[in-house]
C-alpha positions in Angstrom: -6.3 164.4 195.5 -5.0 160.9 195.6 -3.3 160.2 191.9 -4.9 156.9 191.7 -8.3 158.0 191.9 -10.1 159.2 189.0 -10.8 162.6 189.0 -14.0 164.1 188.2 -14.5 166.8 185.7 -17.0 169.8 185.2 -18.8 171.1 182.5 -18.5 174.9 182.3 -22.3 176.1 180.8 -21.8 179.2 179.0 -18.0 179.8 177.8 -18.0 183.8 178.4 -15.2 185.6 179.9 -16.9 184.2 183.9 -16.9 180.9 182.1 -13.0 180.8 180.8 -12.4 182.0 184.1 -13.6 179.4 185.7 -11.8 177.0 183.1 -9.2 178.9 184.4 -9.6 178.0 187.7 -10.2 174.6 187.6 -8.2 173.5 184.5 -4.6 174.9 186.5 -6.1 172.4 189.1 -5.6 169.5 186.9 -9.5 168.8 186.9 -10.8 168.5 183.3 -13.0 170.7 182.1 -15.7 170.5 178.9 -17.2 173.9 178.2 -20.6 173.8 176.8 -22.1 177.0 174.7 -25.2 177.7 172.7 -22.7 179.5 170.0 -19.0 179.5 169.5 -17.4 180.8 172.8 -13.8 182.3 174.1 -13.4 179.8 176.5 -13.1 176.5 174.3 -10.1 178.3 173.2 -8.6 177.6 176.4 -6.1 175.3 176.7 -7.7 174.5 179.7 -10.8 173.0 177.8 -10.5 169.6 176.7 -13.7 169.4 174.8 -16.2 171.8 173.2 -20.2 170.5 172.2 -22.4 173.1 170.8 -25.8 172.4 172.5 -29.8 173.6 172.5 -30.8 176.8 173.8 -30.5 177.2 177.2 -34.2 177.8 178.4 -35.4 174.6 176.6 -36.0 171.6 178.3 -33.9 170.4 175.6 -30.6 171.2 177.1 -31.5 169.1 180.1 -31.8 166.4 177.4 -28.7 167.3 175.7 -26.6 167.3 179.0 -28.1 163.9 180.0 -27.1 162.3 176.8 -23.8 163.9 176.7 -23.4 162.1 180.5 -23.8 158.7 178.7 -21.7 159.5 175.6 -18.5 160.6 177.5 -19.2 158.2 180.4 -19.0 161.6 182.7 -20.9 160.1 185.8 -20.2 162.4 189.6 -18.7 165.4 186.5 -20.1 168.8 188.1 -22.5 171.8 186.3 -21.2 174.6 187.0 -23.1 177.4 184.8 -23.0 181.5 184.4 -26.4 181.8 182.5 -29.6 182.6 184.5 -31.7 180.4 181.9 -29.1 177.6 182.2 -29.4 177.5 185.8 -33.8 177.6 185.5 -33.6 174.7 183.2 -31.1 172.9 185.7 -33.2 173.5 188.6 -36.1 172.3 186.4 -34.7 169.2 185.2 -32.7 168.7 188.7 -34.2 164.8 188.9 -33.5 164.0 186.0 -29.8 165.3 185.6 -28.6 163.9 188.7 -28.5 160.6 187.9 -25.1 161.1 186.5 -24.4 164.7 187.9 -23.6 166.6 190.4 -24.8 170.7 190.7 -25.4 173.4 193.3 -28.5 175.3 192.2 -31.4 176.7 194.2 -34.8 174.0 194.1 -36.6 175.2 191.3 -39.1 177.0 194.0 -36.5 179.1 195.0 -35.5 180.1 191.9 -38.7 181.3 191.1 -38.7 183.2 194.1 -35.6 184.4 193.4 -36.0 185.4 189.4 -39.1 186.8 189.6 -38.1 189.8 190.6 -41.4 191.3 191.7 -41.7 188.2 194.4 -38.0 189.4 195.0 -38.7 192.4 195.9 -41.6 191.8 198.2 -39.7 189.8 200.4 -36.7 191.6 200.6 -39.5 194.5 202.0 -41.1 192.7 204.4 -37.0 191.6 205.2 -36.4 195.3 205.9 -34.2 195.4 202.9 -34.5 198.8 201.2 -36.1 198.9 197.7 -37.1 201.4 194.9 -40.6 202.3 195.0 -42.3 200.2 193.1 -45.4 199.8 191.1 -47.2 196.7 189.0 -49.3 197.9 186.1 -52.3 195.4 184.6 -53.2 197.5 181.8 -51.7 201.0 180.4 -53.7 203.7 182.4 -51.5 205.2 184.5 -53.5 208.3 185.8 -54.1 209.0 189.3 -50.8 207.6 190.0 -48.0 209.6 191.7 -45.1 208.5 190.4 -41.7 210.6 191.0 -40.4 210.6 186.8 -37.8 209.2 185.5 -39.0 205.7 186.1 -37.9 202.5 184.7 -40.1 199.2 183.4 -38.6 195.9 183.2 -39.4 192.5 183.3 -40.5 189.8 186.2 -38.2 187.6 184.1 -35.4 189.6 182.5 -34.3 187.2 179.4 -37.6 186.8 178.7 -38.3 189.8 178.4 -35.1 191.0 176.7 -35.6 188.6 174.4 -39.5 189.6 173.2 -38.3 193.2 173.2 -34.5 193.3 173.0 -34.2 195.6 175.5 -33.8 195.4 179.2 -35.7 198.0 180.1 -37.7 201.3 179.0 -37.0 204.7 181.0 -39.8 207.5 181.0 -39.4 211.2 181.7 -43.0 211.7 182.2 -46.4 210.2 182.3 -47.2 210.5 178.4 -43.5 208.5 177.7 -44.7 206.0 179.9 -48.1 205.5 179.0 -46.8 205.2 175.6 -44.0 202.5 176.4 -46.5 200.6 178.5 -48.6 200.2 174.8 -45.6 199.4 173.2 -44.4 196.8 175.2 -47.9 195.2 175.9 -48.1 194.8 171.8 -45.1 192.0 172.3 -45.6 190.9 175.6 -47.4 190.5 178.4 -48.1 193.5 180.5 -48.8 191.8 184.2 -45.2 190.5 183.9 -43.9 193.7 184.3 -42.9 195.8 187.1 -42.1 199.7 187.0 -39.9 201.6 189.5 -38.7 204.5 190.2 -35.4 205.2 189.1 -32.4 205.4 191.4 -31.0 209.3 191.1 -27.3 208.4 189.5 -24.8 211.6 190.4 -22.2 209.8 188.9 -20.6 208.0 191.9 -23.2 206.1 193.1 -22.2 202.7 190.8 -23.3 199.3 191.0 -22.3 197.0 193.7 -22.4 193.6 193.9 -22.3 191.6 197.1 -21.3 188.1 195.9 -21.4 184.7 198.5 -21.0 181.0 198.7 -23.0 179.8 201.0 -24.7 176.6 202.5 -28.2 176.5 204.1 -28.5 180.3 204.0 -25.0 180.4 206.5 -22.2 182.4 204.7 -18.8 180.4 204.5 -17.2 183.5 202.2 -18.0 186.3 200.4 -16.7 189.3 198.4 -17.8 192.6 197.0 -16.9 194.6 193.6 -18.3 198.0 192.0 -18.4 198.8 188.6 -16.2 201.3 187.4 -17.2 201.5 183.8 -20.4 199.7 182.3 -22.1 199.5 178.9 -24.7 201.3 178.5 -24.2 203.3 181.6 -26.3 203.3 184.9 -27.8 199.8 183.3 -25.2 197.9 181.5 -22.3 195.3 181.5 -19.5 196.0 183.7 -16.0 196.8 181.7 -13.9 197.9 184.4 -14.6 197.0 188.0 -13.0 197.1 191.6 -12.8 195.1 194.6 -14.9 197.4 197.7 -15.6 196.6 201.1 -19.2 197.8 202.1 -20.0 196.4 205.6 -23.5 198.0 205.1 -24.2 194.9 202.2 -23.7 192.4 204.2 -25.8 192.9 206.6 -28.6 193.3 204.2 -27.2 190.1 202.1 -27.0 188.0 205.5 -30.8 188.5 205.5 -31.8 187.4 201.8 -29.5 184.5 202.0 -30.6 183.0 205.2 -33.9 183.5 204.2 -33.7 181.7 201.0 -31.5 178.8 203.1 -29.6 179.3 199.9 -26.6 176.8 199.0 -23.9 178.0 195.7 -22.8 180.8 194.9 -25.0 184.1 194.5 -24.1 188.2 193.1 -26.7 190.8 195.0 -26.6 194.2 193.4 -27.2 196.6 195.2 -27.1 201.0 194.1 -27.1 203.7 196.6 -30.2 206.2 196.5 -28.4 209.8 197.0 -32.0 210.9 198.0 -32.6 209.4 201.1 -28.5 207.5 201.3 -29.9 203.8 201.4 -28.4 201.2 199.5 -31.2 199.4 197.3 -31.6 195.8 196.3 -31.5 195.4 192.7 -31.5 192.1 192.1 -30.0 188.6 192.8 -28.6 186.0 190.2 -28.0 182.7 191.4 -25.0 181.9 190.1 -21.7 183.3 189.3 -21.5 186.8 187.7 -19.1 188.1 184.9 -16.1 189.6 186.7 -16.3 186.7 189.1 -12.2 186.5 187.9 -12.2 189.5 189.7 -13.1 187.8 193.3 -10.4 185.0 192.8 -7.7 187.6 191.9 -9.0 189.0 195.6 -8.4 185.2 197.2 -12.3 184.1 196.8 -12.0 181.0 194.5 -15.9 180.7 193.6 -15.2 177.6 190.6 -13.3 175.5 193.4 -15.6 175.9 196.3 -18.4 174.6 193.9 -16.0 171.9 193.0 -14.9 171.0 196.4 -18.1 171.2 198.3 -19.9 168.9 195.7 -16.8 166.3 196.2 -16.7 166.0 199.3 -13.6 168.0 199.7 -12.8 170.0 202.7 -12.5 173.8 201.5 -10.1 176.6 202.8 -12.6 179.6 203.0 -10.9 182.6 203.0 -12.0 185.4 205.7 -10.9 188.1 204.0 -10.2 189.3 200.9 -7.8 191.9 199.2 -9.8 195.3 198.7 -8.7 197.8 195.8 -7.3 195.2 193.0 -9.3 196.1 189.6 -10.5 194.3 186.7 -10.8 195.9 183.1 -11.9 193.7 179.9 -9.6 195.8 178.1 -11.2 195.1 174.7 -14.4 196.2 175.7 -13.5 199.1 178.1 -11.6 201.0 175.2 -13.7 200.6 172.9 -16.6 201.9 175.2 -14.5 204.2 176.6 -13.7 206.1 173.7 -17.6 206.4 172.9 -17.7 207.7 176.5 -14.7 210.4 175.8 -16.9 211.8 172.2 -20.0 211.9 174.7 -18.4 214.2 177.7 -19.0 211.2 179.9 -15.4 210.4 180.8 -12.5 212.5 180.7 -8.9 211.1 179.5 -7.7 212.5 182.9 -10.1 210.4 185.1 -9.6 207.5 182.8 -5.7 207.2 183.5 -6.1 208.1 187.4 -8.6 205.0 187.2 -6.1 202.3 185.7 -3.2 202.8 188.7 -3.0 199.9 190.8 -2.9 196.5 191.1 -5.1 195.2 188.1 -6.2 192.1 186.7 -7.2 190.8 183.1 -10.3 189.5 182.2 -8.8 187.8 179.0 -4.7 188.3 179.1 -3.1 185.3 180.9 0.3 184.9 179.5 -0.4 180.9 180.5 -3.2 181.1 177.9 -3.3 183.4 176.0 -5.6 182.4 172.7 -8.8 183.2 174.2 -8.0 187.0 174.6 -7.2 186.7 170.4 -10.3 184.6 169.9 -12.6 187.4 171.6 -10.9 189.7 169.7 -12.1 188.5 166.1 -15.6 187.7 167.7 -15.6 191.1 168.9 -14.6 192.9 165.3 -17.0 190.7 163.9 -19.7 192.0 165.6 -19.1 195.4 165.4 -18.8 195.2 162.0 -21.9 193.5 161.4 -23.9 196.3 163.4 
């Protein structure tokens, strides 16, 4: 960049650990960076963030307002959105008019996204796209006899937060027709039943983890790409990865190539994806439009998601890399011990497997001796929650 230009900033929506890494990423680039959260956040700890505003909740058309006021305030016209939040990036899309008059962003039209976040449409097109699926079934009301379903199976909703956030759960697993019949009652007492869908439930042996197939691209053509398992979630089978590793499954992206040119998608994507020991496929899972938690992870690999966002929407020529290093791991090592000892007292993980699983080449998702108060900021936050529950 030429010094006497101005350079353009970006807000960073959500300050998680994917947002300080992408504070991270851009701030060591010289490009300012404001990090916007709902709540106090580790990544206005950063020294990389020059400014911190507490804003509305994400899904309210209120943000958009609070964003396009902030664009006045701090004079931030051609500043980029980069956010890690799937209801950040459906009010966005929503409010994409409006917003651009002072910024720049690379979210799916809001038609897509509905396509995309509604998982039963998802689902149905990655079908008829040949993509493998869990079998799947949409209930209207709570009788569920007559139907031959092959138990455990698990119900979530078309519209995960929203549905998280009626029932604080993600999802409900039942072992048996009476389990389900009951959880179908209970949910439909706090939310609505025809936004549901209920699968069958992916055998898990143990090895089969998580994998997510992760992209920028542009029109639906992939310009680079990167894959990760998780190692170690919370809860497991279903939860938030703690420890993951970079994996190359040529498998996923074939299947990805066909869900990304069909969407003619543009940004940055994760597509999870869980192998079905029963019949060896790999199953779509879902696809968040946007970038994912361990996305530190896929720079640490040579896939720099934050500047290809930043480049591409300035007009800069990026460097897209072809490759990308395979075996490096990531461990939020706050989390992953903690959870990993509640592992150890459940027979879940053994100290021997634990140890064999932090050799090689690893990479922090809060410790960077460059910046090193958010690690001590997520820290207390951490404490403080545990204590409270």
């Amino acid at each position: 960049m030429e010094s006497h230009k101005k350079i353009t900033g970006a807000i960073v929506i959500e300050g998680h650990v994917q947002g300080l890494s992408l504070t991270r990423t851009l701030g060591e680039k010289g490009i300012p960076v404001y990090v916007v959260d709902k709540r106090n956040c580790i990544a206005r700890y950063s020294k990389y963030s020059r400014k911190f505003f507490i804003c509305p909740d994400y899904n309210e058309d209120a943000f958009a307002d609070f964003l396009y006021e902030l664009a006045k305030k701090e004079k931030l016209d051609g500043w980029i959105l980069l956010p890690s939040n799937d209801h950040a990036v459906i009010t966005l899309s929503r409010n994409r008019q409006k917003l651009e008059e002072y910024y720049k962003m690379l979210v799916p039209e809001f038609e897509r996204i509905e396509q995309i976040y509604n998982k039963v449409n998802l689902l149905k097109i990655a079908s008829e796209l040949g993509v493998p699926i869990p079998a799947t079934h949409c209930f209207t009301d709570t009788i569920t006899n007559g139907l031959k379903f092959k138990f455990p199976v698990i119900t979530r909703g078309k519209h995960g937060l929203a549905f998280y956030g009626a029932l604080k759960k993600k999802a409900f697993i039942a072992y048996s027709e009476e389990e389900l019949k009951n959880q179908l009652e209970a949910i439909q007492q706090k939310y609505t039943l025809e936004d549901t869908f209920t699968q069958t439930v992916i055998p898990f042996d143990g090895s089969n983890k998580t994998i997510s197939f992760t992209a920028f691209s542009v029109n639906g053509e992939i310009k680079a790409y990167w894959m990760g398992v998780k190692l170690r979630e919370h809860p497991i089978q279903f939860g938030t990865a703690t420890f993951a590793e970079s994996v190359m499954v040529t498998e996923l992206l074939d299947l990805s190539k066909k869900l990304i040119k069909h969407f003619e998608y543009s940004g940055v994507c994760e597509i999870e994806f869980l192998k079905d020991p029963s019949d060896n496929q790999f199953k779509l899972i879902e696809i968040n439009a946007r970038t994912w938690l361990w996305v530190g992870l896929a720079k640490a690999c040579g896939v720099d998601y934050g500047l290809y966002i930043y480049n591409y929407l300035n007009g800069i020529t990026n460097s897209y890399s072809k490759e990308f290093k395979v075996g490096v791991k990531w461990t939020n090592s706050l989390t992953d011990t903690v959870y990993s000892f509640l592992a150890f007292k459940k027979g879940q993980l053994t100290i021997k497997n634990y140890l064999m699983s932090m050799k090689g080449e690893r990479v922090g998702a809060l410790y960077y001796k460059k910046d090193i108060k958010p690690m001590f900021a997520y820290a207390l936050m951490m404490f403080s929650y545990l204590k409270k529950r």
